[in-house]
C-alpha positions as CSV (number, residue, x, y, z in Angstrom):
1,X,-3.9,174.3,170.3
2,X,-4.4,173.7,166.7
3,X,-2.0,176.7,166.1
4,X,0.3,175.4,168.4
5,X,0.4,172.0,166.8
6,X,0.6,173.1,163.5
7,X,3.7,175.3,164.2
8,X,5.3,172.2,165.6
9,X,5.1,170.3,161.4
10,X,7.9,170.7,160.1
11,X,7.8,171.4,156.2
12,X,7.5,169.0,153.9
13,X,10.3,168.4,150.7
14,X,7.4,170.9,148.8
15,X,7.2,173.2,151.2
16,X,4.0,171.7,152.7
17,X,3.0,172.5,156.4
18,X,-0.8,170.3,156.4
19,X,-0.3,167.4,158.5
20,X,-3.0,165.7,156.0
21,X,-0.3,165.6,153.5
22,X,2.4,164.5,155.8
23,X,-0.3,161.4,156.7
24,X,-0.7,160.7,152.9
25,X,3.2,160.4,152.8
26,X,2.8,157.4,155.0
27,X,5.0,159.6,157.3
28,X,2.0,159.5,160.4
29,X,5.0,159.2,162.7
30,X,5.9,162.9,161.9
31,X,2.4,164.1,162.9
32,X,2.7,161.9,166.3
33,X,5.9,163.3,167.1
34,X,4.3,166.9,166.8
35,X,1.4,166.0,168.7
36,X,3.3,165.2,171.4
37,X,5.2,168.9,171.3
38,X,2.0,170.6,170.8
39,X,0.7,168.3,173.6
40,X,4.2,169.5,175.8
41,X,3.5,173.0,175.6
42,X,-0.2,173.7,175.8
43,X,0.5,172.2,179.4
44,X,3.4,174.6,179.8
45,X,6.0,171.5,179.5
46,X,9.9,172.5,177.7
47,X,10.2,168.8,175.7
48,X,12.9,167.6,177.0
49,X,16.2,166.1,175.1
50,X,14.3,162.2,176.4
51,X,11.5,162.1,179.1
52,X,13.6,159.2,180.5
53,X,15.4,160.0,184.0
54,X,17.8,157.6,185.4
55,X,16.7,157.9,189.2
56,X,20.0,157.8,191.3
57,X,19.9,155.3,194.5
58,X,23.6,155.8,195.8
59,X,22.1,157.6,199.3
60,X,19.0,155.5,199.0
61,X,19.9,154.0,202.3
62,X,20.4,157.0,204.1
63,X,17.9,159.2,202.6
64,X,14.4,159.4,204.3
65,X,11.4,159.4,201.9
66,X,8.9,162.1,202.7
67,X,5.1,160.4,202.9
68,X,2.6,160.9,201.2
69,X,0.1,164.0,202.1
70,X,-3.2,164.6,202.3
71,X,-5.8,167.4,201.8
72,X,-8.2,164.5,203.6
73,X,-7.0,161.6,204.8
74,X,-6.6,159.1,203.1
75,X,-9.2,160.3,200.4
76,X,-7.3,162.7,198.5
77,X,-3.6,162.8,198.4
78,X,-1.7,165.2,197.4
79,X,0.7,165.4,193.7
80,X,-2.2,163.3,192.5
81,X,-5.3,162.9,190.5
82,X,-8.8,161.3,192.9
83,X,-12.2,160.3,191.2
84,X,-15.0,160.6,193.0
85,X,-17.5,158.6,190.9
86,X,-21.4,158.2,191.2
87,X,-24.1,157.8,189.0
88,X,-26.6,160.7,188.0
89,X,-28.8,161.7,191.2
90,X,-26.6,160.0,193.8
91,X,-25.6,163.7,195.3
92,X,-21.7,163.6,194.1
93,X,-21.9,167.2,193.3
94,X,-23.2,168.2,196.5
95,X,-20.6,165.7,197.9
96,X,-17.9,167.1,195.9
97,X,-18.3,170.8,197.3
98,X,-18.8,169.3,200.8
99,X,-15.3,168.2,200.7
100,X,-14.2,170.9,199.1
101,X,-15.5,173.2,201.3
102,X,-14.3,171.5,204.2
103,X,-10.9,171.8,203.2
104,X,-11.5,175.5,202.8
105,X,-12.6,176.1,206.4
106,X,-10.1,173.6,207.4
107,X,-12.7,171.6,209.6
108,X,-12.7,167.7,209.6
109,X,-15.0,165.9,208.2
110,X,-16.6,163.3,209.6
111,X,-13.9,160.7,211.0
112,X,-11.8,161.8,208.6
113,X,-8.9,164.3,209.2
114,X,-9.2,167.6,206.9
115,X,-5.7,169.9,206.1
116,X,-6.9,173.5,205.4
117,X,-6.3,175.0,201.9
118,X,-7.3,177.2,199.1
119,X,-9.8,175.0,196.8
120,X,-10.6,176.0,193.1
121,X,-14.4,174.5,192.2
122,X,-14.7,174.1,188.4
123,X,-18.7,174.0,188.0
124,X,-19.0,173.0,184.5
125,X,-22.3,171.0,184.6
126,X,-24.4,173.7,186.9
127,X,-24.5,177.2,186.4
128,X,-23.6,180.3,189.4
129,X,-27.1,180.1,191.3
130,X,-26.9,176.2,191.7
131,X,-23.5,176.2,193.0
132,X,-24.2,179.0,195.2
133,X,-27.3,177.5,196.9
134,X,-25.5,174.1,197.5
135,X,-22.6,176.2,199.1
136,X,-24.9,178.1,201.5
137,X,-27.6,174.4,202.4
138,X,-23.7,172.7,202.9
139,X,-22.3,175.7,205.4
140,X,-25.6,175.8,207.4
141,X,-25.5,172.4,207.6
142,X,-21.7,171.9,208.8
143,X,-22.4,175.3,210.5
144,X,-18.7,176.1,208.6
145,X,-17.3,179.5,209.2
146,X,-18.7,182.1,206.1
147,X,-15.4,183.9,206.3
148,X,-13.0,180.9,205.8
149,X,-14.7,179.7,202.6
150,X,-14.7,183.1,201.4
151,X,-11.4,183.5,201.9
152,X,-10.4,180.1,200.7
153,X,-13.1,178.9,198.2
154,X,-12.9,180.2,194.9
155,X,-15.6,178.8,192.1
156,X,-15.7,179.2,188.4
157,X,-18.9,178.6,186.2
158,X,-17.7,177.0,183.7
159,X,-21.0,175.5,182.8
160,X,-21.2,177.5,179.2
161,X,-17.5,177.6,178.5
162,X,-15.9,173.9,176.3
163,X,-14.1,171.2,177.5
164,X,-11.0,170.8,179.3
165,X,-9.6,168.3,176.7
166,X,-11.5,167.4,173.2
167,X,-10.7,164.3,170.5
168,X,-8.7,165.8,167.0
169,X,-8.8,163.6,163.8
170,X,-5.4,164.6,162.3
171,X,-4.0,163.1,159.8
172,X,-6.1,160.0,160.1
173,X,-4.7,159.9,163.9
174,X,-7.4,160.3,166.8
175,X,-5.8,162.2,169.6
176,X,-6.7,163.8,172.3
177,X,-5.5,167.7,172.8
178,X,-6.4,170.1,175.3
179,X,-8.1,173.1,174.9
180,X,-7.8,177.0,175.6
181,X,-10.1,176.3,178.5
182,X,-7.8,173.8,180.1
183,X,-5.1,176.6,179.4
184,X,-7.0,179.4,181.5
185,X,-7.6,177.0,183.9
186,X,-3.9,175.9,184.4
187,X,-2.8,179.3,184.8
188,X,-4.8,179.6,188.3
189,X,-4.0,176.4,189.3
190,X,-0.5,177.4,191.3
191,X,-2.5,179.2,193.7
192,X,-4.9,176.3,194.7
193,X,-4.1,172.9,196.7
194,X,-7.1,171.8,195.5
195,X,-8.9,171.4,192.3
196,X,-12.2,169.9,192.2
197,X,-13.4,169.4,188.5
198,X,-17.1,169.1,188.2
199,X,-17.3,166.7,186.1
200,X,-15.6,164.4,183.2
201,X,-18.2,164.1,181.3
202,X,-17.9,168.6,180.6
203,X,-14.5,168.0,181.0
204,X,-13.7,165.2,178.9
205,X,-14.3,165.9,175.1
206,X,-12.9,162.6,174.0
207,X,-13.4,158.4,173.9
208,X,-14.1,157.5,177.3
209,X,-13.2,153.7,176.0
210,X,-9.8,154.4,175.4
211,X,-6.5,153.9,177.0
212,X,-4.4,156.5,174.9
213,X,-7.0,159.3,175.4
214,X,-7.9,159.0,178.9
215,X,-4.4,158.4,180.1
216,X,-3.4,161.3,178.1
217,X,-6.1,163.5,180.0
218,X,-5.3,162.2,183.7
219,X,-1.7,162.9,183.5
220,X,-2.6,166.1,182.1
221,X,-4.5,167.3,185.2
222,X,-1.5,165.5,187.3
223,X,1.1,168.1,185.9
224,X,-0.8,170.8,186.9
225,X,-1.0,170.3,190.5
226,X,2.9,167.8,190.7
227,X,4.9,171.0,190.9
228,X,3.6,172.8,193.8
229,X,1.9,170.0,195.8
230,X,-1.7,170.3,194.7
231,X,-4.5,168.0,194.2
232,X,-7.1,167.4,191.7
233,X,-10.7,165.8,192.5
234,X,-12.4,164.7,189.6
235,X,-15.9,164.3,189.4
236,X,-16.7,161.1,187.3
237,X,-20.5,159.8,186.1
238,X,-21.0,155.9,186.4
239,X,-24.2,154.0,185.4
240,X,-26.4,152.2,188.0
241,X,-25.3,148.6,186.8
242,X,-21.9,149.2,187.2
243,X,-22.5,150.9,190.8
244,X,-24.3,147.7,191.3
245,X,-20.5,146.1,191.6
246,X,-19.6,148.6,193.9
247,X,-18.4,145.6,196.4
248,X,-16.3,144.2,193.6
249,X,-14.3,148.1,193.2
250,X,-15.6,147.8,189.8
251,X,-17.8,151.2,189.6
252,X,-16.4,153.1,186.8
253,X,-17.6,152.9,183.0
254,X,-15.1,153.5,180.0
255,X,-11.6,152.5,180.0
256,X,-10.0,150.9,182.6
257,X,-7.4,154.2,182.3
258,X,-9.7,155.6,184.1
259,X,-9.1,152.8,187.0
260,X,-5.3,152.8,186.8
261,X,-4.4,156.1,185.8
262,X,-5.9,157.7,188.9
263,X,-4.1,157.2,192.3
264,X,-6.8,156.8,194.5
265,X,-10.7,156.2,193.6
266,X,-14.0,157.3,195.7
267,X,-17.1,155.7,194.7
268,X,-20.7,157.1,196.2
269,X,-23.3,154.3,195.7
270,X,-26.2,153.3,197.7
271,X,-26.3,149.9,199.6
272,X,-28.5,147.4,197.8
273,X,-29.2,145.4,201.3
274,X,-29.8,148.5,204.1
275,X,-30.5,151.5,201.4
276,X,-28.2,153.7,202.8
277,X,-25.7,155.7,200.4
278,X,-22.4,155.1,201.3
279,X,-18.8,156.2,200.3
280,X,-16.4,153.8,199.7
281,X,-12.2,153.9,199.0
282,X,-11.8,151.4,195.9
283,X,-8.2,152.5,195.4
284,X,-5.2,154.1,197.0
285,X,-2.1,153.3,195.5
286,X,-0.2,155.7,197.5
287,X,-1.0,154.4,201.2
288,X,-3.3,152.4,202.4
289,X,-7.4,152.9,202.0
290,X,-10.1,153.3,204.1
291,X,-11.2,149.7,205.4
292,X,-14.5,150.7,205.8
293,X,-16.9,152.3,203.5
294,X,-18.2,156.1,205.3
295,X,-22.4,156.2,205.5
296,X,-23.8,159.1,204.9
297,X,-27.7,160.3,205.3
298,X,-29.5,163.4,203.7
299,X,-30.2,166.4,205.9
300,X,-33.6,167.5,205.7
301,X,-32.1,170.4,203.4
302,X,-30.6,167.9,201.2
303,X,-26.9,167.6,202.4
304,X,-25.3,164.3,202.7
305,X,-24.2,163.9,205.9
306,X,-21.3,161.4,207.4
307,X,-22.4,158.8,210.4
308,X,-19.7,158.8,213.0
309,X,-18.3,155.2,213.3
310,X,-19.8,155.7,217.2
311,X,-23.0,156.7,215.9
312,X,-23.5,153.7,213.6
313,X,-22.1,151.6,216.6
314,X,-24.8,152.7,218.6
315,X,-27.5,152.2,216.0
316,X,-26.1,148.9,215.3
317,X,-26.9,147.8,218.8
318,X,-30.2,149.8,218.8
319,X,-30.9,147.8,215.7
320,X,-29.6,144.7,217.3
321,X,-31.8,144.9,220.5
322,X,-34.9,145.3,218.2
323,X,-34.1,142.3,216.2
324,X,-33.4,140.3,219.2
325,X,-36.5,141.4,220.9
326,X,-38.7,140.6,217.9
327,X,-37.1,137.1,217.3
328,X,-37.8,135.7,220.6
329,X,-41.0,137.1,220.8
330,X,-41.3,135.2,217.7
331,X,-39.8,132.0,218.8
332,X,-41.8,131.9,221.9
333,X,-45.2,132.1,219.7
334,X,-43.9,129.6,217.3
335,X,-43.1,126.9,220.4
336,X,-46.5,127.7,222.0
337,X,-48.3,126.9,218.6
338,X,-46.0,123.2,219.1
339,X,-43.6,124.3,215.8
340,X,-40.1,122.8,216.2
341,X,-37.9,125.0,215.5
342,X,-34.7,124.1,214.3
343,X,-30.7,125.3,214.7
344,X,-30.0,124.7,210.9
345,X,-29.3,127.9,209.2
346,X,-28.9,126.0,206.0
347,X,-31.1,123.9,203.8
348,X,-35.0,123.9,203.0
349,X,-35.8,124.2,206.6
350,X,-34.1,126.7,209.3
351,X,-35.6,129.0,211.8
352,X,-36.3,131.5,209.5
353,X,-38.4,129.5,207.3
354,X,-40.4,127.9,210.6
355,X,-41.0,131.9,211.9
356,X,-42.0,133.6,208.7
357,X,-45.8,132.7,209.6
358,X,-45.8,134.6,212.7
359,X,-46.8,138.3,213.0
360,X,-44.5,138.5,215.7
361,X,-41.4,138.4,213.2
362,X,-41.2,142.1,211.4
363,X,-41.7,142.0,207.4
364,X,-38.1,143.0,207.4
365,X,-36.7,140.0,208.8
366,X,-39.0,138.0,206.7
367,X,-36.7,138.8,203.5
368,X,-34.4,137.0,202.3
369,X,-32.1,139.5,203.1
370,X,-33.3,139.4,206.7
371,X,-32.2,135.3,207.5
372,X,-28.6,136.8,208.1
373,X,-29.9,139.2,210.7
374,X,-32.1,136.2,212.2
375,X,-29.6,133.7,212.4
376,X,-27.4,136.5,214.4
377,X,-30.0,137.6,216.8
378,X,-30.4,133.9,217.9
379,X,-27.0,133.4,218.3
380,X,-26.9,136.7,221.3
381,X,-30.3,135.4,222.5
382,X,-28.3,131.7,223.1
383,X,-25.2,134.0,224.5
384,X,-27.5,136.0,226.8
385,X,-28.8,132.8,228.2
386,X,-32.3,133.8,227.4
387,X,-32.8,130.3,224.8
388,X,-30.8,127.3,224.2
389,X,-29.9,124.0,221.6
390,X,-31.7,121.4,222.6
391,X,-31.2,118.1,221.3
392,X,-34.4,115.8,220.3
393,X,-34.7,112.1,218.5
394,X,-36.7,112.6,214.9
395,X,-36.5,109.5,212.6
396,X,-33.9,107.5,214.4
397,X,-31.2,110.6,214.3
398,X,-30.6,113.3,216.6
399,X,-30.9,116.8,215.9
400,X,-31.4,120.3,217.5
401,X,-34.0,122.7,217.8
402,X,-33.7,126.2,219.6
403,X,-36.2,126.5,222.9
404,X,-36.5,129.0,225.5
């Protein structure tokens, strides 16, 4: 790269050819414009006369758009760039080759409709043997066919070799070029419709706080796949606070070019209330995102796992028979003791405060976090006929309390 941009500086009035000297000129704008060039063709991009294109509506009316693709639906699209973000430990490598590897054997996964295709897995955190033995836990666990991913799954270790992209100072200008890594790489991309980069923090050699640089990167991994319909996962690290604002679309750290240069945006975090790691679509600019987040458990050989949107029905109600069970067994006691317990679900004194004493009420539903599920479970109780609202006279004023 540094070749390349160096050949793009034109000489000076001396002769000169350092783009240090063009910078103490005051000429910074001439070191720019070659970063750009150099920039152009490292990705295998002819400048052109102005990167400006008029777009021409005259059939607009007439002519039918094509949708938008997928290689999953709606997760990754294809001509664009997906994160799939998660801090350290939450399994987004594992989760990363899952997918891939489903798109390889061209099985669905979970809910989610799967298009088969040739995947390219850039391993540039873990070396061969870790890659490897997550490929063989996630095939016995899928029970995916051996001879589709060989046939379709190709994966590089990458986990000694530089970045795809690293920060210059030239000139007293921080840019971001890419390297001759990024340039091996783009010469296999063609033959992939999927390429799933593991992760930015290998791949990204740069200031993960700003616009310029990150932007730059994106679109760079957007050319290579534009042209012949590809995709391009990338694998992004995010800290536990901000996965704490998960429910707020906010889990990503750095720039928000990271945010708004990517078209759509997966983020694996684990449920503060239930504990269970879930995978939800913050962004999809190209269609429209999954409502509802997917839930995925661990195998016993540590492979995450979706829950079918039937299976966490029927654990729902499972769950919801339990709690109802448990709450009127609860209620009962408290009336027999000669507790009043009252409709209120807000204020200093509800149901759950008046059956927290009582063993019958499970430690779980004696959270906090468990009034929600209480209030809900007396609700079906009152639907299934089983207790009622009575009203009562208490200091002059009428009020209710639940009975059976």
């Amino acid at each position: 790269m540094t070749e390349i941009l160096r050949a793009q500086v034109p000489r000076g009035p001396n002769g000169e050819k350092d783009p240090n000297d063009w910078a103490k000129a005051g000429q910074a704008h001439v070191i720019q414009a070659a970063i750009e060039q150099a920039e152009a063709e490292a990705t295998g991009q002819k400048q052109a006369a102005s990167p400006l294109k008029v777009v021409d509506l005259a059939n607009f009316t007439t002519i039918r758009a094509k949708p938008t693709e997928y290689l999953i639906t709606p997760f990754v699209p294809r001509r664009f760039v997906t994160l799939l973000g998660g801090h350290g430990e939450i399994g987004k490598s594992m989760l990363g080759l899952t997918l891939g590897a489903h798109i390889a054997a061209g099985r669905d996964w979970g809910d989610l409709h799967v298009c088969q295709g040739k995947v390219l897995y850039l391993s540039m955190e873990d070396a061969e043997d870790v890659a490897i033995y997550r490929l063989q836990q996630i095939a016995d666990a899928y029970c995916l066919d051996p001879a589709a991913l060989i046939a379709n799954l190709t994966i590089i270790d990458a986990s000694d070799a530089g970045p795809l992209a690293q920060e210059v100072n030239i000139g007293g200008i921080r840019t971001l070029l890419t390297t001759g890594i990024a340039e091996e790489v783009g010469k296999l991309v063609p033959n992939y419709d999927l390429i799933i980069i593991d992760n930015a923090s290998d791949a990204f050699d740069g200031d993960e706080n700003s616009r310029r640089q990150v932007r730059t990167f994106i679109k760079s991994l957007a050319r290579w796949v534009k042209g012949h319909q590809g995709a391009v996962m990338l694998l992004v690290h995010i800290d536990k606070q901000a996965a704490k604002n998960g429910a707020q679309g906010n889990t990503y750290s750095g720039s928000t070019a990271w945010h708004n240069s990517a078209r759509s945006r997966l983020a694996l975090t684990k449920n503060a209330k239930t504990d269970a790691i879930e995978l939800a679509h913050e962004k999809l600019n190209v269609g429209r995102k999954l409502a509802e987040p997917v839930v995925l458990e661990w195998s016993e050989t540590g492979v995450l796992l979706p829950i079918s949107a039937h299976a966490r029905q029927s654990a729902r109600a499972l769950a919801d028979a339990a709690h109802d069970q448990d709450v009127y067994h609860a209620l009962r006691a408290a009336l027999a003791a000669g507790r009043t317990v009252p409709t209120a679900t807000t204020g200093p004194t509800t149901a759950w405060h008046v059956l927290q004493p009582f063993p019958e009420l499970p430690d779980a539903l004696k959270e906090r976090s468990g009034k929600s599920r209480l209030d809900a479970a007396l609700i079906r109780l009152s639907r299934q006929g089983l207790i009622r609202q009575e009203q009562y006279r208490k200091d002059s004023k009428t009020r209710e309390r639940w009975v059976i």
